[in-house]
N, CA, C and O of each residue as an XYZ file, in Angstrom:
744
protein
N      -6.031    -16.336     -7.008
C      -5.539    -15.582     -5.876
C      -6.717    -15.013     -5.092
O      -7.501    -14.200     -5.580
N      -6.797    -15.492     -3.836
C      -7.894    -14.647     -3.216
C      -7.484    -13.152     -2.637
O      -6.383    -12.683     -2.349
N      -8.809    -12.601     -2.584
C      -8.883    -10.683     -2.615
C      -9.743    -10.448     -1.157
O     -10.522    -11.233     -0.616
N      -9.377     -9.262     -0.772
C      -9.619     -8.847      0.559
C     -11.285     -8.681      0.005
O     -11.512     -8.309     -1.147
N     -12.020     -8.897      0.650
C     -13.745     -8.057      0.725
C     -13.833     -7.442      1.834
O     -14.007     -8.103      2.857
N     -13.749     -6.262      1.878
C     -13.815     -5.326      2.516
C     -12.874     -5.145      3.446
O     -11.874     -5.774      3.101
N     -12.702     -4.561      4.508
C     -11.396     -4.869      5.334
C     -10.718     -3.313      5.360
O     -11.131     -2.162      5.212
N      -9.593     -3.896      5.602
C      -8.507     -2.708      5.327
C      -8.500     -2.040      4.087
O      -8.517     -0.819      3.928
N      -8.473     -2.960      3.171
C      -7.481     -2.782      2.270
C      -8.748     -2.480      1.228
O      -8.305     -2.178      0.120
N     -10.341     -2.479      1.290
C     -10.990     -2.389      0.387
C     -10.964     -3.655     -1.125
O      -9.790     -4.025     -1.146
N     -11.805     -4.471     -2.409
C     -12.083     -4.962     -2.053
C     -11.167     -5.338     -3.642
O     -11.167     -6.495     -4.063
N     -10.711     -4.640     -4.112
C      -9.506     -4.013     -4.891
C      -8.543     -5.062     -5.671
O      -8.369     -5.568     -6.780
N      -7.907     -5.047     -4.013
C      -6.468     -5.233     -4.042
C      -6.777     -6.607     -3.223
O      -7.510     -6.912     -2.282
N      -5.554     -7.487     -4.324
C      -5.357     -8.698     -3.746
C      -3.729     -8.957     -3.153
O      -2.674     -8.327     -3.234
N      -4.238    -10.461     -2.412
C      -2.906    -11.123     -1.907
C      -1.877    -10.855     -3.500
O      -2.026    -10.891     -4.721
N      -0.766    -10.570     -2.426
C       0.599    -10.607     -3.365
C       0.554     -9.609     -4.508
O       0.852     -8.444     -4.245
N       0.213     -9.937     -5.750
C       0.235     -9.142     -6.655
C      -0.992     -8.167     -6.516
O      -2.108     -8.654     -6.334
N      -0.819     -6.805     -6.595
C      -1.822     -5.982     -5.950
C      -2.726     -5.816     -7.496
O      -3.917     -6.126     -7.467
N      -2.299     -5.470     -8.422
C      -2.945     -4.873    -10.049
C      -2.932     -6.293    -10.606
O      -2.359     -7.328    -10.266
N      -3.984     -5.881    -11.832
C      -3.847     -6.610    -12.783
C      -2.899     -6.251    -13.718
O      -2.584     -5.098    -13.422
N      -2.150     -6.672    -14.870
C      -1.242     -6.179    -15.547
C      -1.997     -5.341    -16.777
O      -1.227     -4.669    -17.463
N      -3.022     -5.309    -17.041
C      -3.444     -4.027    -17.264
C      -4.174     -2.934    -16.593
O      -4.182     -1.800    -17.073
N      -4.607     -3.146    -15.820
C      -4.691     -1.682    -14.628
C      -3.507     -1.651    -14.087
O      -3.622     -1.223    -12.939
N      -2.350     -1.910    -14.364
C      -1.190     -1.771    -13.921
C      -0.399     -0.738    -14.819
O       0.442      0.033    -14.356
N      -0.729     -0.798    -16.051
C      -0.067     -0.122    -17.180
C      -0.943      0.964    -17.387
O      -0.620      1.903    -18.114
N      -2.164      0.900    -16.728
C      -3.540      2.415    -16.892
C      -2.638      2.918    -16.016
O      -1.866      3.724    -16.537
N      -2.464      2.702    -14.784
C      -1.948      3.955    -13.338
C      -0.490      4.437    -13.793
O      -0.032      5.544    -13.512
N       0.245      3.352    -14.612
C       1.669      4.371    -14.891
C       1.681      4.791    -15.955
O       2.719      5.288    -16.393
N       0.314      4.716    -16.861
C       0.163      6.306    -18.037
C      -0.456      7.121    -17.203
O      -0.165      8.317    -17.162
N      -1.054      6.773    -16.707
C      -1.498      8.116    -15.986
C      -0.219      8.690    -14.895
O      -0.597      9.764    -14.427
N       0.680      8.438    -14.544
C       1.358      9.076    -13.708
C       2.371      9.586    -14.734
O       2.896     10.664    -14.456
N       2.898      8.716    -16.394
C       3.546      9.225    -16.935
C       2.834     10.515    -17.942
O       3.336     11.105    -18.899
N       1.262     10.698    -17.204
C       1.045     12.033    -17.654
C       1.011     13.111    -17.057
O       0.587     14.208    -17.421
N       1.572     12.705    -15.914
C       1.789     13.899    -15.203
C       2.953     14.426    -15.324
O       3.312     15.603    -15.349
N       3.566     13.360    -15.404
C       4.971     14.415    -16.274
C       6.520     12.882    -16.509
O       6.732     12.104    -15.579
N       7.108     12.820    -17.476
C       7.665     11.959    -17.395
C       8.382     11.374    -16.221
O       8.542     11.974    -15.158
N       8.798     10.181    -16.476
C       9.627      9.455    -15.453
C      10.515      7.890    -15.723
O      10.074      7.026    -16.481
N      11.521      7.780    -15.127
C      11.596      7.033    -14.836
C      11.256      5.905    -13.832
O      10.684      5.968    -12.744
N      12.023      4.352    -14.838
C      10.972      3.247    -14.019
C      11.245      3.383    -12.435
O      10.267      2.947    -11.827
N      12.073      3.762    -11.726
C      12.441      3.765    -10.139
C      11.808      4.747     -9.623
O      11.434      4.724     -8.451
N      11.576      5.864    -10.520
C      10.537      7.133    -10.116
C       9.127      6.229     -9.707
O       8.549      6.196     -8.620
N       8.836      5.603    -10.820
C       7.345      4.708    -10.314
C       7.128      3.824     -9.806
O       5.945      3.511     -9.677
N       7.985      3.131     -9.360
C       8.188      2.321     -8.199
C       8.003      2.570     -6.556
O       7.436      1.970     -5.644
N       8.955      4.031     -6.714
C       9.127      5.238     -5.457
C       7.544      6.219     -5.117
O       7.124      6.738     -4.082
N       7.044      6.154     -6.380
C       6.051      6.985     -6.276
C       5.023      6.366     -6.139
O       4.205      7.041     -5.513
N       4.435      4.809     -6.593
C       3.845      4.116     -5.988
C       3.714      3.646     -4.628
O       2.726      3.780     -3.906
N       4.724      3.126     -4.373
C       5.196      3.040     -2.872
C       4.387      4.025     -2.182
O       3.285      3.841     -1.663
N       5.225      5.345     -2.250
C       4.585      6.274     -1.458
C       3.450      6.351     -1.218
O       2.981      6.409     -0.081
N       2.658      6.367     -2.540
C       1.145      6.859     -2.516
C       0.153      5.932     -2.046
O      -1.051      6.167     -2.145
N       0.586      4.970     -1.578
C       0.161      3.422     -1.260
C       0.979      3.741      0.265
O      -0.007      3.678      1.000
N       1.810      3.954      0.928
C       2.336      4.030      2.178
C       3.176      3.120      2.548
O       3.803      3.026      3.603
N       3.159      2.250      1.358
C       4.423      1.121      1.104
C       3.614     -0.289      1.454
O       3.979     -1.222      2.170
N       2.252     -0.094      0.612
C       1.322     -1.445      1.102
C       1.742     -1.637     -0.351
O       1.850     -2.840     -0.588
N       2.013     -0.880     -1.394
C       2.743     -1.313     -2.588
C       4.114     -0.894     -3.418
O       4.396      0.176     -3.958
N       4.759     -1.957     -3.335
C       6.271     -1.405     -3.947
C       6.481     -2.725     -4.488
O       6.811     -3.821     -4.033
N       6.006     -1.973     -6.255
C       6.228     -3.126     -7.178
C       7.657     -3.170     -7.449
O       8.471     -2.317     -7.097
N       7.893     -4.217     -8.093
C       9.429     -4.773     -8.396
C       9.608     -4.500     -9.710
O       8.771     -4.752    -10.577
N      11.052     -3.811     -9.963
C      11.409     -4.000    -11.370
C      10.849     -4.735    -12.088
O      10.071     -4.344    -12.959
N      11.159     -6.076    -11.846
C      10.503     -7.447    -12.987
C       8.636     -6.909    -13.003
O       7.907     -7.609    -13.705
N       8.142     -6.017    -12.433
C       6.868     -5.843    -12.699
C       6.812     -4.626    -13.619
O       6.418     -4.757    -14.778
N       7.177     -3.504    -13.154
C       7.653     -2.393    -13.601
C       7.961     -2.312    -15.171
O       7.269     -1.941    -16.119
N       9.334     -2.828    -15.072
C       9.870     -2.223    -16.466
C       9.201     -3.570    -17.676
O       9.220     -3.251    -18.864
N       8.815     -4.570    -17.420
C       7.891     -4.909    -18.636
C       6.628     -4.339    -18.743
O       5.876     -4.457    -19.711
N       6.472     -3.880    -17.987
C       4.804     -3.197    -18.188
C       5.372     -1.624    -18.899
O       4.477     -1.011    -19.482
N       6.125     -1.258    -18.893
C       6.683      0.188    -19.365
C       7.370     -0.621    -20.754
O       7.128      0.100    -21.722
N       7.957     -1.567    -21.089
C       8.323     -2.094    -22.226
C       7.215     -2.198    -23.016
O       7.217     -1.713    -24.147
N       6.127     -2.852    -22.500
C       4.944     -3.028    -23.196
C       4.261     -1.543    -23.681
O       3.771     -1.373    -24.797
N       4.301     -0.922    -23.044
C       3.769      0.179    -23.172
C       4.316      1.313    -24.357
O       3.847      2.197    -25.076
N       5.442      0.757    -24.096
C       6.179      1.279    -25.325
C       6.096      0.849    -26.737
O       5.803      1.508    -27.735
N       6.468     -0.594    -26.590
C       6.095     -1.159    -28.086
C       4.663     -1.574    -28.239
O       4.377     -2.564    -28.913
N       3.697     -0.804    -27.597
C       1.967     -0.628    -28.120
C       1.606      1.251    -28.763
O       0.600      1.794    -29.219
N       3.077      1.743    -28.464
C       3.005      3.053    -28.868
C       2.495      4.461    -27.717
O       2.744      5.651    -27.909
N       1.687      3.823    -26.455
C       1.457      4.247    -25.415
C       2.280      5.092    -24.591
O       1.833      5.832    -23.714
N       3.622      4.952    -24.926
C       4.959      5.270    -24.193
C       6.236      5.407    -25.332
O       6.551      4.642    -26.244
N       6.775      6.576    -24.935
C       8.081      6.320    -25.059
C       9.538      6.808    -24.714
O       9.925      7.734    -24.001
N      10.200      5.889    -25.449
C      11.392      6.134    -24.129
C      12.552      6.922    -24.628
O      12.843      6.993    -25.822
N      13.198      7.504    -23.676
C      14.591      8.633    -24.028
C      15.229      7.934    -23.656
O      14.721      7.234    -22.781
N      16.925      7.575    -24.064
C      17.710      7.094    -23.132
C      18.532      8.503    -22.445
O      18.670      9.584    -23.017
N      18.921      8.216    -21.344
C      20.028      9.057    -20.820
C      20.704      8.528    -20.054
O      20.646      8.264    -18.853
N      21.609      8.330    -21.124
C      23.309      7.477    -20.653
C      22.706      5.568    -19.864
O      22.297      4.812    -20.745
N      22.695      5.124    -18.772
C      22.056      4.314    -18.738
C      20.752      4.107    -18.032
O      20.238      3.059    -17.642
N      20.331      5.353    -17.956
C      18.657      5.105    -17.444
C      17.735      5.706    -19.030
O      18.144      6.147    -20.104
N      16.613      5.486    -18.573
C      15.523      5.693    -19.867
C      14.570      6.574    -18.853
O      14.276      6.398    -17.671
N      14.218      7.564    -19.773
C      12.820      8.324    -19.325
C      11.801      8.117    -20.169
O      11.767      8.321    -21.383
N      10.821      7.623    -19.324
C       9.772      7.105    -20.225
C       8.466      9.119    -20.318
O       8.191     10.088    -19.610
N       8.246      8.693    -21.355
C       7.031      9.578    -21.311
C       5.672      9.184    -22.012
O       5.797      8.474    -23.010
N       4.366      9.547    -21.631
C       3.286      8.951    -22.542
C       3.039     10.104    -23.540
O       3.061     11.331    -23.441
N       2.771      9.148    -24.636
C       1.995      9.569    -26.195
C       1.113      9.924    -26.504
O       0.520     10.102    -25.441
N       0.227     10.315    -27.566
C      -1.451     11.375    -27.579
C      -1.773      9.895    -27.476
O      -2.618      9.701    -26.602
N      -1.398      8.865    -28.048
C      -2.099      7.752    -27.796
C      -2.348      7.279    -26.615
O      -3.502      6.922    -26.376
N      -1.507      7.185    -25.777
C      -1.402      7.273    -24.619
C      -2.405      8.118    -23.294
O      -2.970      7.771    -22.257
N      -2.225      9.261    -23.991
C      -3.061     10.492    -23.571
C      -4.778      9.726    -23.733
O      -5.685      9.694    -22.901
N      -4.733      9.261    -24.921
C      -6.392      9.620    -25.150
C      -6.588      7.871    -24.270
O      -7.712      7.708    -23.796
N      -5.758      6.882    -24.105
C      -6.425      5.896    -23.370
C      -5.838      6.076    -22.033
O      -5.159      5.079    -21.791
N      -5.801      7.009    -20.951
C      -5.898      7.524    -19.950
C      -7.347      8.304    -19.913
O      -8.142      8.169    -18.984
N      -7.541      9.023    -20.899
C      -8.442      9.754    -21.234
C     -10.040      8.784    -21.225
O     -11.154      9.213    -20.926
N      -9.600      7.165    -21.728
C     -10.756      6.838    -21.965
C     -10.785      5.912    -20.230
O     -11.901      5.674    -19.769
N      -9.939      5.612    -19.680
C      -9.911      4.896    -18.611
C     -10.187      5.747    -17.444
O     -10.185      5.189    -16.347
N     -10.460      7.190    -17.515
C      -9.823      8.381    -16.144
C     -10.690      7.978    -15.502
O     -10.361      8.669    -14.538
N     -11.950      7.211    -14.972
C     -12.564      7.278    -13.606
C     -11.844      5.919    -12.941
O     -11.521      6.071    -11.763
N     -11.586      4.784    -13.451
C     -10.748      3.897    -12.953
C      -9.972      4.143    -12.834
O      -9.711      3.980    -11.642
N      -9.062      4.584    -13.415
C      -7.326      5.413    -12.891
C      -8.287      6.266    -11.398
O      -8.546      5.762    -10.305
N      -8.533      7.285    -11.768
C      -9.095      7.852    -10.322
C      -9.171      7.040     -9.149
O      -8.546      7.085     -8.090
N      -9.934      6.404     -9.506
C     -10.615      5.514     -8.140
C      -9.529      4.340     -7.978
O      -9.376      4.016     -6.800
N      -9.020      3.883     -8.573
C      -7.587      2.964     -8.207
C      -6.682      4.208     -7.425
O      -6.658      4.375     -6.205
N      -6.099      4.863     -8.231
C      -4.944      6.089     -7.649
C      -5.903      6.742     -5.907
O      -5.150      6.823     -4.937
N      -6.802      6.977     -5.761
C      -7.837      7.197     -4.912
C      -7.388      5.767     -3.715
O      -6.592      5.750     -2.776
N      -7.971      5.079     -4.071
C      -7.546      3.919     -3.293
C      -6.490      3.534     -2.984
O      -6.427      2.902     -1.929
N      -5.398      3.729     -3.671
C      -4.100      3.797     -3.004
C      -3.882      4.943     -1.973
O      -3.247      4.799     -0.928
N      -4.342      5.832     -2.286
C      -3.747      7.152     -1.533
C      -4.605      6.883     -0.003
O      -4.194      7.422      1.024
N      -5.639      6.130     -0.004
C      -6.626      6.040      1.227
C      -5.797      4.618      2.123
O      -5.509      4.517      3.316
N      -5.603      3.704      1.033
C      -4.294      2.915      1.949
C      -3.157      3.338      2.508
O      -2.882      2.979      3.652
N      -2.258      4.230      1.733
C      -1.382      5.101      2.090
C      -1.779      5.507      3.629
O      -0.966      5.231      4.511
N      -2.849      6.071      3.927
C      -3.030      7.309      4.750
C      -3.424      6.050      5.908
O      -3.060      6.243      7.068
N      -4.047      4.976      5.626
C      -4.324      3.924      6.690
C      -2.893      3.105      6.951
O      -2.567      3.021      8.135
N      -2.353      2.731      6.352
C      -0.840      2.089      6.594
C      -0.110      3.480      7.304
O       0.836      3.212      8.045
N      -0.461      4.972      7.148
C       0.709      5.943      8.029
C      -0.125      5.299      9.279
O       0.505      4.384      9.809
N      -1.237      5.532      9.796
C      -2.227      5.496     11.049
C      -1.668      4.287     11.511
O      -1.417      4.469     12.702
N      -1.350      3.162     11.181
C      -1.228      1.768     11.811
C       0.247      2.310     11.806
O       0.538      1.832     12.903
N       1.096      2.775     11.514
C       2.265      2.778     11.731
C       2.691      3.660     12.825
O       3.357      3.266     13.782
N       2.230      5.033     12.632
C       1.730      5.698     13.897
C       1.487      4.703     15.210
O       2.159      4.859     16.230
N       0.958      4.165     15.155
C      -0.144      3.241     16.377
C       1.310      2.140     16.832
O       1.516      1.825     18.004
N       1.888      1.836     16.076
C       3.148      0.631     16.474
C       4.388      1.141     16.751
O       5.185      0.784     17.618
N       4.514      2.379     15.585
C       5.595      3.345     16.548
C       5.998      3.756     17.362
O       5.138      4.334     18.026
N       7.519      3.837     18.007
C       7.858      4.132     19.409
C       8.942      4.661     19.180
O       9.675      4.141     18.339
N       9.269      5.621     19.737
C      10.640      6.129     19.649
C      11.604      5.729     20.677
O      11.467      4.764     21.429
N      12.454      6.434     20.654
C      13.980      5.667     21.681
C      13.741      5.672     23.018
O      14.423      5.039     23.823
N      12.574      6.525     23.368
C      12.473      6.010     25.047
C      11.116      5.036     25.386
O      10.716      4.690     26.498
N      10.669      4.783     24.337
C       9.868      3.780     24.659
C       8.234      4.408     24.619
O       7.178      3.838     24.896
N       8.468      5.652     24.210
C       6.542      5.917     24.065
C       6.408      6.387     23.051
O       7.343      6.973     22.505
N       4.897      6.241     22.354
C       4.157      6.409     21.345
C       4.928      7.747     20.861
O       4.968      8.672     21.673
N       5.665      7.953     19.352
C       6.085      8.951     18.945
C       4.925     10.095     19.174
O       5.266     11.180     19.645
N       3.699      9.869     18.872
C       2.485     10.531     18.736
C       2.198     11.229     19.920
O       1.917     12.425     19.833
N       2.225     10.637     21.083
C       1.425     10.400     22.335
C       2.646     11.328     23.630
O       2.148     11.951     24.568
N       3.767     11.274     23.493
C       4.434     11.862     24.510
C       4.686     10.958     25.736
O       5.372      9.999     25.380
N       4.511     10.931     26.490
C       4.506     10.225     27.830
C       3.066      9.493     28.735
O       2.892      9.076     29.880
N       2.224      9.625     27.497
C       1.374      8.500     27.522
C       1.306      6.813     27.503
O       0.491      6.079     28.063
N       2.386      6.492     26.709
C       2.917      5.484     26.701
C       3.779      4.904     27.634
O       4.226      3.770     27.461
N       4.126      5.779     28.884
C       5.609      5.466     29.754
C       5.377      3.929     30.490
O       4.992      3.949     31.659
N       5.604      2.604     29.835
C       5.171      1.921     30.479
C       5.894      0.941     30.935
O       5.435     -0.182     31.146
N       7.143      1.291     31.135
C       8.172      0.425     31.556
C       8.902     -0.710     30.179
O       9.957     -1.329     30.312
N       8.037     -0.737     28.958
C       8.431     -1.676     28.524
C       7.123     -2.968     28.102
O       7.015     -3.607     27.055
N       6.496     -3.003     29.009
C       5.662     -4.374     29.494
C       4.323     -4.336     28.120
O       3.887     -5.178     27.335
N       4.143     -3.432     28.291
C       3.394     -2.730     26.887
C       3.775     -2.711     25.101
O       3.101     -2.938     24.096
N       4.731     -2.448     25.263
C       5.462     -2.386     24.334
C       6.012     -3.617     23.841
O       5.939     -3.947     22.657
N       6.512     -4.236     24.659
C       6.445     -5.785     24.346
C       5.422     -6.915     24.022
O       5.653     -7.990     23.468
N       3.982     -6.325     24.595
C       2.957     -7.501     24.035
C       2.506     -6.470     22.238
O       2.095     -6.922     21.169
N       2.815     -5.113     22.629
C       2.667     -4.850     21.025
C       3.446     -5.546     20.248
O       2.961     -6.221     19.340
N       4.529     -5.505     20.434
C       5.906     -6.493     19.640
C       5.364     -7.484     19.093
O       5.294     -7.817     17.910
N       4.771     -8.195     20.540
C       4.261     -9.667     20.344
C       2.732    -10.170     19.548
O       2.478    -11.313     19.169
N       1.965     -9.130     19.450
C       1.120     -9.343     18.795
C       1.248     -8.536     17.521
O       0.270     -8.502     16.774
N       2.437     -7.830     17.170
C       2.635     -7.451     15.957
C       2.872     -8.754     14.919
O       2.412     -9.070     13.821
N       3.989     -9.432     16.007
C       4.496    -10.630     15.022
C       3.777    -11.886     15.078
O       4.142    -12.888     14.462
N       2.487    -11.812     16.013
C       1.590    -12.945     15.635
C       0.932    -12.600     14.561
O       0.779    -13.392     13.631
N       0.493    -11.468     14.549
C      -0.370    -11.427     13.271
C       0.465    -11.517     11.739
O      -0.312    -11.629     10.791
N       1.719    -11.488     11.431
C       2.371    -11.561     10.690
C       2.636    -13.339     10.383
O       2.634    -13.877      9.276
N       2.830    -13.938     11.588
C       2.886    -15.019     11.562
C       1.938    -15.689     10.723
O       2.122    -16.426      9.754
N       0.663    -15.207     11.399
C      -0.612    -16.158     11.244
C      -0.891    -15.360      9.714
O      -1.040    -16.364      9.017
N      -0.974    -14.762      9.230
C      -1.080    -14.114      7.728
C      -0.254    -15.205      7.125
O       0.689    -15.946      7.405
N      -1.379    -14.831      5.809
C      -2.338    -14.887      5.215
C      -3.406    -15.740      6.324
O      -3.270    -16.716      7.061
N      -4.731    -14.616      5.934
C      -5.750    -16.008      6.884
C      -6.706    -15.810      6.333
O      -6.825    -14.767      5.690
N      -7.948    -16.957      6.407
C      -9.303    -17.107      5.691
C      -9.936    -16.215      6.500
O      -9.540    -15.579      7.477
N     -11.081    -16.275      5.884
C     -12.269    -15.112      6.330
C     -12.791    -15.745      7.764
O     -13.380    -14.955      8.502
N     -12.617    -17.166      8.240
C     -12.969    -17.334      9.322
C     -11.778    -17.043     10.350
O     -11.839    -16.461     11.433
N     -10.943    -17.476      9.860
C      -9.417    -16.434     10.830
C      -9.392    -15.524     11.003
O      -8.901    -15.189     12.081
N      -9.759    -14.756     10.334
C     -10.006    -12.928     10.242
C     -11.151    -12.719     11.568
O     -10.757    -12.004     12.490
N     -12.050    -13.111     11.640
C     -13.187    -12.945     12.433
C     -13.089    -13.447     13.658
O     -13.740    -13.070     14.632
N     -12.105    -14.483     13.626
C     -11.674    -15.052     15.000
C     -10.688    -14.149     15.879
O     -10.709    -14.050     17.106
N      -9.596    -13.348     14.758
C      -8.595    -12.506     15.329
C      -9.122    -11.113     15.495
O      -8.452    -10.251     16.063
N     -10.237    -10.898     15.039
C     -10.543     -9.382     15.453
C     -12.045     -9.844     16.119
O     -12.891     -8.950     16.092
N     -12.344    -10.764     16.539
C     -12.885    -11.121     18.095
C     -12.192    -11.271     19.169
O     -12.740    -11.037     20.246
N     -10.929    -11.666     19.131
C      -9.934    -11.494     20.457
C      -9.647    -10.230     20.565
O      -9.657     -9.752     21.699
N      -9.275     -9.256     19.268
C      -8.430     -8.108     19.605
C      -9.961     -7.120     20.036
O     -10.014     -6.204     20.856
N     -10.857     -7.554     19.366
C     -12.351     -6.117     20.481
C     -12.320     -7.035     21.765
O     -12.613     -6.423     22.792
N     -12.092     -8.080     21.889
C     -12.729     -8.409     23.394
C     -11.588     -7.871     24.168
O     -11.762     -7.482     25.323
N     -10.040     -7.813     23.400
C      -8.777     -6.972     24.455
C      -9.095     -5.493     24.643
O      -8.665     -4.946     25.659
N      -9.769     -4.834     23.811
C      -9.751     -3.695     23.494
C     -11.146     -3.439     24.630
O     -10.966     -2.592     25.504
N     -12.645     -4.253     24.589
C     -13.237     -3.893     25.503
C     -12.899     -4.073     27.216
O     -13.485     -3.461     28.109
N     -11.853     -5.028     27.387
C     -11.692     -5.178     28.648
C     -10.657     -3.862     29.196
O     -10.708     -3.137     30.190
N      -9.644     -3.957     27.944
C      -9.071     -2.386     28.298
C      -9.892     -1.318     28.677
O      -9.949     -0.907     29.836
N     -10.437     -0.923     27.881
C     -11.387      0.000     27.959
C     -12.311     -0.046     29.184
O     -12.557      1.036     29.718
N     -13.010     -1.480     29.845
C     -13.536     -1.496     31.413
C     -12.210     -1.361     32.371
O     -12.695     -1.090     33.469
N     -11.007     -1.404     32.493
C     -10.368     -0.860     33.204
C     -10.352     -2.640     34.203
O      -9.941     -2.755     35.358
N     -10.873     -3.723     33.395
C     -11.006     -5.576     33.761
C     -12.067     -5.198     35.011
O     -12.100     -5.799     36.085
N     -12.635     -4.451     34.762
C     -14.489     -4.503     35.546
C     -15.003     -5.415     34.354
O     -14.591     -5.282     33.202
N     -15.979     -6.390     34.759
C     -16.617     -7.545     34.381
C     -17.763     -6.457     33.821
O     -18.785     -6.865     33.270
């Protein structure tokens, strides 16, 4: 699977599956040491803290919390038909031995988080058509708002792209951005 180098997203996190399946099971002892939870709690709470650049799936989730359990790392309460998982001293002490990678992973999500609100901010529009952010900065009939549309869903289109695609599409978008910016003075 190829991985972003540098970029947005830092150099981390890859296409599709974001963790490995064991730094996957480090970040939800460490969140089940912050206080128990259930598996939809860490799903929800990942999400969030990521800004929704990650929202793992059950099928990822609850075997990695199964595993975790029958390694002694975790364990589980039932209540009625959900389970609350909580972590173990065992548990405790390999959080304990992993805490600057938990950090700096949990760290890195929270810095994607805060870059996925900013780009969302930036594409956002509310019901009359201008920048939620911005007020009546945006009043642009529409005409604006529509090539955002449109280059929202090219770049969605054209994703996944190689490192020479990448460099090609953010050479068009500074050369749009510098001509904006001259006001189309040469």
């Amino acid at each position: 699977m190829r991985g972003f180098k540098g970029g947005m997203f830092g150099e981390a996190f890859r296409m599709g599956r974001k963790f490995a399946a064991g730094d996957l099971q480090l970040v939800i002892l460490a969140l089940l040491a912050e206080q128990p939870r259930h598996g939809y709690e860490l799903i929800k709470l990942l999400e969030e803290r990521s800004g929704g650049f990650y929202v793992p799936s059950p099928g990822v989730i609850y075997p990695a919390l199964t595993y975790l359990e029958e390694t002694g790392l975790a364990e589980v309460e039932s209540e009625g038909t959900k389970k609350l998982y909580r972590i173990t001293e065992a548990g405790r002490r390999r959080v304990e031995e992993n805490r600057d990678m938990i950090l700096h992973t949990l760290a890195k999500l929270e810095r994607i988080g805060e870059k996925m609100a900013y780009v969302k901010r930036v594409f956002e529009t509310d019901r009359h058509g201008a920048d939620s952010d911005d007020g009546d900065f945006m009043q642009d009939g529409g005409d604006i708002r529509a090539a955002r549309m449109l280059l929202r869903s090219a770049l969605r289109m054209r994703y996944p792209w190689s490192k020479a695609e990448a460099a090609r599409i953010a050479g068009i978008l500074e050369r749009a951005a510098t001509e904006i910016l001259q006001g189309g003075k040469p």
